[in-house]
Backbone as CSV, one residue per row, in Angstrom:
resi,resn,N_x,N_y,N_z,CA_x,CA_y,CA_z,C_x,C_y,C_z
1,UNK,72.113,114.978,92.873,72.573,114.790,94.215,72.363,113.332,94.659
2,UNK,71.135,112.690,94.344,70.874,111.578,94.620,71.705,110.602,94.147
3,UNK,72.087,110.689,92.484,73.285,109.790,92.133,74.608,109.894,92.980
4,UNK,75.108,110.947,93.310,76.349,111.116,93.966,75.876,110.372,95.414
5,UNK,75.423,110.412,96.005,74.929,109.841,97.185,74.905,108.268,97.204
6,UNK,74.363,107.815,96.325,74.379,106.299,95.602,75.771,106.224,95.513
7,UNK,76.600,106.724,94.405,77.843,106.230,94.014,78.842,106.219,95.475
8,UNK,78.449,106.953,96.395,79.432,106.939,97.734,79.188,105.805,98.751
9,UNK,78.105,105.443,98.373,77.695,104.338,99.043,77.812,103.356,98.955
10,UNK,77.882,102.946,97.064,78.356,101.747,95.953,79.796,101.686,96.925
11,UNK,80.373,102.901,97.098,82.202,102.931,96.951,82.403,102.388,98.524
12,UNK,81.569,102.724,99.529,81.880,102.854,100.814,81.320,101.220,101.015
13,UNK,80.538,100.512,100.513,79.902,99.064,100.601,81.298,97.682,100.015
14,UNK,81.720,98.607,98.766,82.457,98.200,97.963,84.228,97.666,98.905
15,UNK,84.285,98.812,99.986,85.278,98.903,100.669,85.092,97.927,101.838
16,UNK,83.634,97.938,102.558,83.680,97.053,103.368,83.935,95.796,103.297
17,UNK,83.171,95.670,102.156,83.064,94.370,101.806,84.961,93.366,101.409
18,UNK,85.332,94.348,100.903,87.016,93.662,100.199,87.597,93.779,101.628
19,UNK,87.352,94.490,102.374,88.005,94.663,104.034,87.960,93.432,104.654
20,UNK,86.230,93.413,104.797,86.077,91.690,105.447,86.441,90.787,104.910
21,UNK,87.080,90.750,103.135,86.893,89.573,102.565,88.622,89.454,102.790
22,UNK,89.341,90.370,102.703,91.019,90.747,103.077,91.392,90.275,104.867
23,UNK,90.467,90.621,105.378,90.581,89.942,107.023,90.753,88.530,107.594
24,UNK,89.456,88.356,106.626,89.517,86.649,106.227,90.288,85.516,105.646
25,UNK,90.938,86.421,104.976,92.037,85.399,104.164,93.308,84.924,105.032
26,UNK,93.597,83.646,104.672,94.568,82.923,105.582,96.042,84.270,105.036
27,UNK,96.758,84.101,105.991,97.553,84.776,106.059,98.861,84.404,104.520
28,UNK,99.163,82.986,104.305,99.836,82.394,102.797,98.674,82.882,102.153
29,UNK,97.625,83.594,101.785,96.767,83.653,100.542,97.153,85.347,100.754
30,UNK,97.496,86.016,101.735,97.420,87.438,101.392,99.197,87.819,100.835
31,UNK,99.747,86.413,101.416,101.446,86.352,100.837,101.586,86.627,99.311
32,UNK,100.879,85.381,98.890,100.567,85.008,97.680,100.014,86.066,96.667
33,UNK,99.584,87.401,97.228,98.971,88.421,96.618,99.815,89.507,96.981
34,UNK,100.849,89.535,97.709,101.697,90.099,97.752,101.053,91.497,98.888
35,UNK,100.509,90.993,100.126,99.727,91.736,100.778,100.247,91.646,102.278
36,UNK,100.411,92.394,103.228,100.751,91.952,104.306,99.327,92.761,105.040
37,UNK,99.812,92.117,106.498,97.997,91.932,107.051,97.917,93.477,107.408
38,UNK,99.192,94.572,107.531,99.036,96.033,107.305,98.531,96.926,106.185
39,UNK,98.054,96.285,105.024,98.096,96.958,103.799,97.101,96.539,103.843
40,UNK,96.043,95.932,104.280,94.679,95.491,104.385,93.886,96.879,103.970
41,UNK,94.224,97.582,104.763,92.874,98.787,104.596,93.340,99.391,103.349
42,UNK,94.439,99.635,102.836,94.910,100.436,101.842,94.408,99.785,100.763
43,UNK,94.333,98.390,100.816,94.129,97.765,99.304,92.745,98.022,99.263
44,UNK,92.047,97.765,100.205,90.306,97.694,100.034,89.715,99.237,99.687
45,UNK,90.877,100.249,100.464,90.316,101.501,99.686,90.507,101.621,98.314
46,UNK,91.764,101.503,97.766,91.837,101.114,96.746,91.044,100.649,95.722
47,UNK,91.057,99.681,95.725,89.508,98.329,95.345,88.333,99.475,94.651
48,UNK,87.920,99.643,96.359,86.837,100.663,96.262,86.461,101.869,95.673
49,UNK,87.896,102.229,95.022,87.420,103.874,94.387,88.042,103.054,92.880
50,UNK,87.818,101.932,92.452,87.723,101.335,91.331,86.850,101.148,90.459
51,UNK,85.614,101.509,91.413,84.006,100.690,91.302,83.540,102.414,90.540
């Protein structure tokens, strides 16, 4: 139980983190990745159930 608890947390840290780092980015760097500033949350969930 304790591992599963860990790994949701790895995943849920994992998400914040690409969120803030996706927020941050100049708007030509999320072009350039082929990202618009709506797909923000989708990619970071994404990301996150990678980990």
């Amino acid at each position: 139980m304790f591992d599963k608890l860990r790994h949701r947390f790895a995943r849920w840290l994992a998400y914040r983190q690409t969120l803030a780092s996706l927020r941050q980015a100049p708007d030509s760097t999320l072009a350039d990745a082929g990202i618009s500033r709506q797909e923000i949350r989708e990619h970071a969930r994404h990301a996150s159930l990678r980990r």
